[in-house]
ZAMARGU-4260 file (C-alpha; in steps of 0.2 Angstrom, whole numbers, plus 5000, padded with zeros to 4 digits):
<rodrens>
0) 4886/5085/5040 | 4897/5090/5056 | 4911/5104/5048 | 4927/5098/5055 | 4940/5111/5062
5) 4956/5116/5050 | 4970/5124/5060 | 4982/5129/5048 | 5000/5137/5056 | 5008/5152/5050
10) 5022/5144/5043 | 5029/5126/5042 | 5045/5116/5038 | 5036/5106/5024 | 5018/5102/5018
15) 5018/5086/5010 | 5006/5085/4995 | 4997/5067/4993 | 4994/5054/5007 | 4998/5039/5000
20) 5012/5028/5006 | 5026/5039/4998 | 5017/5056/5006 | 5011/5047/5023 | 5030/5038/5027
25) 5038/5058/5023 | 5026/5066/5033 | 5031/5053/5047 | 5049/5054/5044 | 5049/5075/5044
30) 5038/5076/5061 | 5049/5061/5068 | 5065/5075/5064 | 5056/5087/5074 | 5051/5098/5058
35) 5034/5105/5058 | 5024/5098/5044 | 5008/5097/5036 | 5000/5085/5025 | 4987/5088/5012
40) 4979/5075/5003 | 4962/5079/4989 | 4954/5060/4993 | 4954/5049/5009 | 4975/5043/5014
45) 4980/5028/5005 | 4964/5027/4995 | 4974/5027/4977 | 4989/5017/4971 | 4993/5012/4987
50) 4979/5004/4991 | 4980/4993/4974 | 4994/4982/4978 | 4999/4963/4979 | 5003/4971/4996
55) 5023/4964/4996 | 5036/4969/5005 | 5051/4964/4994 | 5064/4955/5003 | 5076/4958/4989
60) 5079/4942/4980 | 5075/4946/4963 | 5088/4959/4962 | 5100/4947/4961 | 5093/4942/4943
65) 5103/4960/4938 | 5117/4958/4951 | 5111/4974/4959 | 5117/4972/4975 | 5112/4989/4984
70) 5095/4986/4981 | 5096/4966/4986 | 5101/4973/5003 | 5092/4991/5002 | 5075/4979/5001
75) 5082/4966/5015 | 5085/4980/5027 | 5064/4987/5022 | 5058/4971/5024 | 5068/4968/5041
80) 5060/4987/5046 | 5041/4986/5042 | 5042/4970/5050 | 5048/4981/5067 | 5040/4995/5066
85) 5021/4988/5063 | 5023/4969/5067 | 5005/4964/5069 | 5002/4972/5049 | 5018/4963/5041
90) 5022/4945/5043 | 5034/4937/5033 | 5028/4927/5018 | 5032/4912/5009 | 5036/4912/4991
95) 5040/4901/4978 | 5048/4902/4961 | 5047/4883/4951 | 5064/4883/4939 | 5062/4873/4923
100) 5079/4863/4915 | 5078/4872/4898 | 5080/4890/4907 | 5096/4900/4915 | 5088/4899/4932
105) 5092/4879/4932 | 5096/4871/4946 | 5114/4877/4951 | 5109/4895/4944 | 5095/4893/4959
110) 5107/4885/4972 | 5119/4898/4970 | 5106/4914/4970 | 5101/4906/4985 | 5116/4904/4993
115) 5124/4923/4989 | 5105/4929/4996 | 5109/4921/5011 | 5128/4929/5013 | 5122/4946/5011
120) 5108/4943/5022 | 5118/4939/5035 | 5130/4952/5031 | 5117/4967/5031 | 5110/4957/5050
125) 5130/4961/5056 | 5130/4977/5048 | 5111/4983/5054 | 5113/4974/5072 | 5097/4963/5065
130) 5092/4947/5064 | 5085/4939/5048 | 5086/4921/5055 | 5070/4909/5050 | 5069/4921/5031
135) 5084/4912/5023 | 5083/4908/5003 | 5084/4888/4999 | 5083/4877/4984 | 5066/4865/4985
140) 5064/4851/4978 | 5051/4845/4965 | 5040/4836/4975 | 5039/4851/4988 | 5035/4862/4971
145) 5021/4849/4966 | 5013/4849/4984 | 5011/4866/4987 | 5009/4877/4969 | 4995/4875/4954
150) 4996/4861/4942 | 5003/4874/4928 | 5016/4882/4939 | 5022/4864/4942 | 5022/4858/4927
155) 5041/4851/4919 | 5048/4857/4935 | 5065/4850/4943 | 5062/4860/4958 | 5063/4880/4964
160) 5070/4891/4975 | 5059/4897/4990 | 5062/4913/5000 | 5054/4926/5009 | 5047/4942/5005
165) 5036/4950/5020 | 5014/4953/5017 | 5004/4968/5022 | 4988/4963/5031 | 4980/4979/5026
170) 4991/4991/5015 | 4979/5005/5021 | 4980/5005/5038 | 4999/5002/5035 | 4997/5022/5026
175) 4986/5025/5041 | 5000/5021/5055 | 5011/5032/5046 | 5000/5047/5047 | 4994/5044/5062
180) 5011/5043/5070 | 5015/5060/5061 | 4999/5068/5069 | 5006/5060/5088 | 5023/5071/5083
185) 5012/5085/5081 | 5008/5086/5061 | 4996/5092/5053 | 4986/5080/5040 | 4971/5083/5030
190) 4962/5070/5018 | 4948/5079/5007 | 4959/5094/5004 | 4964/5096/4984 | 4981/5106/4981
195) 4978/5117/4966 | 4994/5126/4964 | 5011/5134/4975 | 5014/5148/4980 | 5030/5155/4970
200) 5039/5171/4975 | 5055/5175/4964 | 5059/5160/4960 | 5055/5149/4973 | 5043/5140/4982
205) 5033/5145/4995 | 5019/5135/5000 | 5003/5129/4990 | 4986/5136/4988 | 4974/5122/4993
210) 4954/5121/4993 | 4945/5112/5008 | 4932/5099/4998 | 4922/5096/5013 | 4918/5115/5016
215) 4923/5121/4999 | 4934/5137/5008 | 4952/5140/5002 | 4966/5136/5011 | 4985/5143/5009
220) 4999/5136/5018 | 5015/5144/5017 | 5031/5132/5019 | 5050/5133/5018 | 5046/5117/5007
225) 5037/5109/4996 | 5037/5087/4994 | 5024/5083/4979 | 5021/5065/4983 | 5005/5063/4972
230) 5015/5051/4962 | 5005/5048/4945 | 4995/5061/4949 | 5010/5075/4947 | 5011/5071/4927
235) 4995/5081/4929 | 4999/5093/4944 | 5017/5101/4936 | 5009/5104/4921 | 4996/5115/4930
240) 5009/5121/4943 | 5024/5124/4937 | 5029/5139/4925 | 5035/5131/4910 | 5022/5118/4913
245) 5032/5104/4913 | 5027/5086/4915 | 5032/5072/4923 | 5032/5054/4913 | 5020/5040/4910
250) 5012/5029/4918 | 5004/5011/4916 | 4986/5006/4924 | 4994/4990/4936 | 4982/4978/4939
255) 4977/4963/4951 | 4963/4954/4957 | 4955/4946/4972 | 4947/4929/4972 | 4937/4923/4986
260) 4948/4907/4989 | 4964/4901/4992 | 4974/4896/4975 | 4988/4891/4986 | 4994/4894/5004
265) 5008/4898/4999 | 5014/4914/4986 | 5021/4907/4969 | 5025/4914/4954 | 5026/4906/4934
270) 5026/4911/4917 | 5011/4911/4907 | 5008/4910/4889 | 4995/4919/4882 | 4987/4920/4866
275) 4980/4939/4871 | 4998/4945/4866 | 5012/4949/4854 | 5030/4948/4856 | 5036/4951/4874
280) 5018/4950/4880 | 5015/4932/4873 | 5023/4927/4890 | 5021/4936/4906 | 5028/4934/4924
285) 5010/4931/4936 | 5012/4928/4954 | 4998/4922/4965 | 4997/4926/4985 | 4986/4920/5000
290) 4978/4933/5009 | 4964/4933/5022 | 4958/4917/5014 | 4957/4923/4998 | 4971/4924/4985
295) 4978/4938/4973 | 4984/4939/4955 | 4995/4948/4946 | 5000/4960/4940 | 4995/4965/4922
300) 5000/4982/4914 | 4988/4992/4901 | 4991/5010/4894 | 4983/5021/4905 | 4981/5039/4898
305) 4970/5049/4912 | 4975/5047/4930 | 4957/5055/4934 | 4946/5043/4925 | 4956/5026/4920
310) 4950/5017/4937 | 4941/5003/4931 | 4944/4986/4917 | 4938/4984/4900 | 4931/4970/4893
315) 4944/4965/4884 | 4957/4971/4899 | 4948/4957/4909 | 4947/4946/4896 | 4967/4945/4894
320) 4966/4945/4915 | 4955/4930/4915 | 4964/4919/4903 | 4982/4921/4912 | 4971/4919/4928
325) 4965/4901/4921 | 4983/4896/4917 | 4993/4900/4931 | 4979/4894/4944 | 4975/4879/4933
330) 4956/4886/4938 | 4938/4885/4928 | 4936/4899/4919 | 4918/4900/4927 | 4929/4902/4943
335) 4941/4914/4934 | 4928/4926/4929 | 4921/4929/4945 | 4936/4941/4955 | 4926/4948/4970
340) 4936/4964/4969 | 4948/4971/4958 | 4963/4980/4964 | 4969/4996/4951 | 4984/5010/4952
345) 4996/5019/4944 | 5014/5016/4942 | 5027/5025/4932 | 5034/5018/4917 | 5049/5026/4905
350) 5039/5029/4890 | 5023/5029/4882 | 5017/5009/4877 | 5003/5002/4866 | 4991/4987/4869
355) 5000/4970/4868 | 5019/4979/4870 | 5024/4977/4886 | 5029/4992/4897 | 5046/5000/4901
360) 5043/5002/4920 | 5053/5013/4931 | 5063/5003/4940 | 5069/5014/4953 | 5059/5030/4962
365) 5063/5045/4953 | 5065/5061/4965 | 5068/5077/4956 | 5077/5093/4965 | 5068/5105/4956
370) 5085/5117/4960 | 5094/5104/4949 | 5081/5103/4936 | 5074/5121/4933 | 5082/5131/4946
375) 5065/5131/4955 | 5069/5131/4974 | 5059/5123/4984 | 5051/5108/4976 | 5054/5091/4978
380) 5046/5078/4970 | 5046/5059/4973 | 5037/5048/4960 | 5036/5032/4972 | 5039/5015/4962
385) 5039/5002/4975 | 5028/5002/4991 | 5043/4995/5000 | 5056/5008/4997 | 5042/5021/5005
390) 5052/5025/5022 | 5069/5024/5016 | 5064/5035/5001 | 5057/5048/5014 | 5074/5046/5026
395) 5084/5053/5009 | 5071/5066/5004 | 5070/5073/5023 | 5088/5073/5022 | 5091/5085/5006
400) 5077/5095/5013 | 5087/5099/5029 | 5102/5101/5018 | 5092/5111/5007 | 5087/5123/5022
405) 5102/5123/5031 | 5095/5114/5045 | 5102/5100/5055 | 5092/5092/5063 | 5091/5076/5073
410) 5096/5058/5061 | 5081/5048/5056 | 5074/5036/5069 | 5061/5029/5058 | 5068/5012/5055
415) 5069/5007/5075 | 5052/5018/5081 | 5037/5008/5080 | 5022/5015/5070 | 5003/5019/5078
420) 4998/5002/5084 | 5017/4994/5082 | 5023/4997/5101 | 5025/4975/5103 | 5040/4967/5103
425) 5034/4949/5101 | 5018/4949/5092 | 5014/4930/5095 | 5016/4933/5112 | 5003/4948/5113
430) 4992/4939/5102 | 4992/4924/5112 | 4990/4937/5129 | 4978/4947/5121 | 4968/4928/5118
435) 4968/4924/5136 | 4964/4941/5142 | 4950/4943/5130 | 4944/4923/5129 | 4925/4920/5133
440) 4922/4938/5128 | 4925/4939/5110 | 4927/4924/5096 | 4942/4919/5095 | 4944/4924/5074
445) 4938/4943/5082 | 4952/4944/5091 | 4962/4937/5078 | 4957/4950/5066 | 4958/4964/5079
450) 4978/4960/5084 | 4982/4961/5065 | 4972/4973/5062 | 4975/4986/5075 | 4988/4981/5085
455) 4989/4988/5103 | 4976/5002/5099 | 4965/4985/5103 | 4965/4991/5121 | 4957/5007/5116
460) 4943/4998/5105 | 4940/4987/5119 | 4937/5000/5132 | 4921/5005/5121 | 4915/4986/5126
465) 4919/4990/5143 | 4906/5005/5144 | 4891/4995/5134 | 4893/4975/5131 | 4884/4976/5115
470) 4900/4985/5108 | 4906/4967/5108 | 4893/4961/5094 | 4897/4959/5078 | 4892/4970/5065
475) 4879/4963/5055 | 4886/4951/5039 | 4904/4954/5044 | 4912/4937/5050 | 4925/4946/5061
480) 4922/4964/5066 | 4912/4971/5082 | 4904/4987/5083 | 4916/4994/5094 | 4929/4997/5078
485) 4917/5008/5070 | 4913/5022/5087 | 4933/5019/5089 | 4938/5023/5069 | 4925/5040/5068
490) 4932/5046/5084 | 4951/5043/5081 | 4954/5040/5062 | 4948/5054/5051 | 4936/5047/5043
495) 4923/5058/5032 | 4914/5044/5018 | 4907/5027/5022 | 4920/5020/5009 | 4935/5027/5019
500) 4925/5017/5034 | 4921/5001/5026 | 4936/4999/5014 | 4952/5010/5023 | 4947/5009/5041
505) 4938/4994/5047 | 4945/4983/5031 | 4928/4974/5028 | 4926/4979/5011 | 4944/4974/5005
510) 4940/4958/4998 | 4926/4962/4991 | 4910/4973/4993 | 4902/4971/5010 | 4885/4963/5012
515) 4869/4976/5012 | 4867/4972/5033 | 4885/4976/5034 | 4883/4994/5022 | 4867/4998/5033
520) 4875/4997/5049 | 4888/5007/5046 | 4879/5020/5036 | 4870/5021/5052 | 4879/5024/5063
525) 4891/5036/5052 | 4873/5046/5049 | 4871/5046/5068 | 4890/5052/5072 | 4890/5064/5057
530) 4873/5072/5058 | 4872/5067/5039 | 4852/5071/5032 | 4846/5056/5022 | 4851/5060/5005
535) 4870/5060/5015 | 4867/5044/5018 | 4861/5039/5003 | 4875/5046/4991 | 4888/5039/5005
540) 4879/5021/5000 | 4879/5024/4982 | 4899/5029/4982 | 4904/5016/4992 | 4893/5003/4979
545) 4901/5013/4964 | 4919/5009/4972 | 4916/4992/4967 | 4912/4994/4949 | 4925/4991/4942
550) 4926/4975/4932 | 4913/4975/4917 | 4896/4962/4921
</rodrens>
């Protein structure tokens, strides 16, 4: 295999540890301030928890069930900015929520959430100098409830409320337009790069000790600071880092899975009764989305105990999935035991749980100022709990840092600057212009996919067409990918194994392992690009086939 180049500074503002959402979005918002930083992640960016999500974008609404006001409008405004700063990855998305005339969320209870939704919206779109019109909250009837969610959902309903949270199209590349906006503003990131310990001196904190997996050297980096954004992962790291060992929480193993069809076109959610549990788990909260044509469930919570290993279902884990599946989707359970891919992370929770007790989840992200904590100087660690409090999370975090260092340095731009990809301001408009430009040269779903998928980078992947027209073909057993997006991912987007190709890069394994033609092609041309021997190859094959083995057969 090709060795890649490593150029580590003598000294930097920050290194970020992990390159999820948490550690991409601070590694954007320190390089966006003008800090230097670097960016250390021990697998491929966004291949962990952040990748194992219902991919929402809370708009805020369910907050209002607490009357917790700050984090109705903290999520609002997130929405509002992920929807500006990488249009062709987030769309708004419809949701409904059926209410039921023996429960508080009645009719008037619904009316009014609505209504006080729709106030602070429009107070946070004076406030921000935004506009959230077209997203407002509304009471539905019952006939709009029985056309459009399952049998079960609707079942006894007098109506719901609908609203609108927003949807990633691919909650990888949304980690990837972070990082690579971070690289444009001169950061250093590296996937494949395990942190095993910091560098202390009296005290404090002064960078990490590192090992490059690819070439199996070691690496220091020395830093004024240190931002541990390995998220479940750090329960492990402080208690090998830090001098009293001291860890950091629990954590549940958050489930959902992927079924090959559309349950509904629209995202609804619905209690379910379930036989599988006792007490508060006799009845869980399930939501069903549509995405790419296919549909995700969830989520479920199980004890998880090693962050390392507890990657993949039970049998009986799936047997509890299957059931709610069967219920809230009003499906055959020969249809319900069949996902195509099962998506799994880690999320914190407040303490430890058993089977059949459902878990205390963190509610809010949990940042620790190690200074506060132990006296450590420093560290800070963030322990993400939502994928969409990411970048206002890393604005606060880069703003104690600065504090922290007695720097003062330029405010956040990070909610108004578009990410890698996100330079559009209208994206119908570019996605009907990128129809016309590209019409007769390319299907119509290719380009499709391309716009969502890439945004204005599509121009560079097309320029690969322009210097040899079979660049335009598809890639063998995919339905809407040409060639050109692979020669364009290897050269640009960091990509070392076939699974960080197929699954993070292109998106053709999201929904579900690719065909063999499809695994073949690409393990091709990866071998010819990387100068990978055949056993490479092979092992790249087999990894990428293990990826998907994670529900029992």
């Amino acid at each position: 295999m090709k060795a890649r180049q490593v150029l580590i500074h003598d000294q930097y503002d920050v290194v970020v540890v992990g390159g999820g959402i948490y550690g991409a979005a601070h590694a954007w918002e320190a390089a966006s301030r003008g800090l230097s930083v670097i960016l250390l992640e021990k697998g491929d960016f966004g291949s962990a928890t952040s990748a194992n999500s219902l991919k929402v974008i809370h708009g805020g609404i369910r907050y209002l069930q607490t009357l917790n006001i700050k984090r109705v409008l903290d999520s609002k405004r997130e929405r509002d900015t992920y929807m500006r700063i990488a249009p062709h990855l987030v769309q708004p998305m419809e949701c409904i929520m059926p209410s039921y005339p023996w429960t508080a969320k009645g009719k008037l209870a619904t009316a009014v959430g609505a209504l006080l939704y729709n106030l602070l919206s429009r107070y946070d779109d004076w406030v921000s100098k935004t506009d959230s019109k077209g997203l407002e909250a509304r009471r539905v009837s019952r006939v709009y409830i029985g056309d459009n969610i399952s049998a079960h959902a609707q079942h006894k309903t007098n109506g719901g409320t609908q609203w609108y949270d927003a949807q990633v199209y691919d909650s990888e590349r949304m980690v990837l337009s972070f990082i690579m906006s971070a690289k444009a503003r001169g950061a250093h990131v590296y996937n494949y790069m395990a942190v095993s310990g910091l560098v202390l001196n009296q005290g404090r904190v002064e960078g990490v000790s590192a090992s490059d997996l690819l070439s199996g050297g070691p690496v220091t980096v020395n830093a004024n600071f240190v931002i541990d954004a390995t998220g479940p992962w750090s329960k492990l790291n402080h208690h090998k880092w830090l001098p009293d060992g001291t860890a950091q929480g629990e954590f549940a193993k958050a489930v959902n899975l992927v079924y090959p069809f559309e349950v509904s076109n629209k995202a609804f959610g619905a209690k379910v009764q379930s036989s599988s549990g006792t007490g508060p788990l006799s009845s869980r909260l399930l939501f069903s989305a549509p995405w790419k044509g296919s549909s995700m469930v969830g989520t479920w919570y199980f004890p998880a105990e090693d962050p390392e290993k507890d990657n993949a279902l039970t049998q009986a884990q799936l047997d509890v999935c299957v059931e709610d599946v069967v219920t809230l989707c009003s499906l055959e359970k020969d249809l319900a035991i069949k996902p195509s891919h099962v998506h799994i992370g880690l999320v914190p929770v407040k303490k430890r749980f058993k089977e059949n007790v459902f878990p205390m989840l963190s509610e809010e992200t949990i940042t620790t100022d190690h200074k506060k904590v132990s006296g450590l100087e420093g560290l800070v660690s963030v322990f993400g709990v939502k994928y969409t409090t990411a970048r206002s999370v890393a604005e606060k975090t880069i703003d104690l840092v600065e504090v922290r260092s007695g720097k003062c340095g330029p405010a956040s731009v990070s909610r108004y600057t578009p990410l890698y990809g996100g330079e559009i301001k209208n994206f119908s408009a570019f996605q009907n212009y990128q129809q016309e430009k590209l019409s007769g040269l390319v299907d119509k779903a290719v380009i499709e996919n391309m716009t969502r998928h890439y945004g204005t980078n599509i121009d560079r992947i097309m320029s690969y067409v322009d210097k040899d027209e079979a660049m335009k073909e598809r890639i063998p057993g995919t339905p809407c990918s040409i060639k050109a997006e692979v020669l364009y991912v290897l050269e640009h987007e960091m990509v070392v194994k076939l699974t960080d190709l197929m699954v993070r890069r292109l998106g053709i394994g999201g929904l579900g392992q690719p065909s063999e033609s499809a695994i073949e092609y690409c393990a091709g041309v990866m071998a010819d690009a990387l100068s990978w021997n055949a056993s490479e190859k092979q092992s790249n094959i087999d990894e990428l086939r293990d990826y998907y083995r994670r529900v029992p057969s």
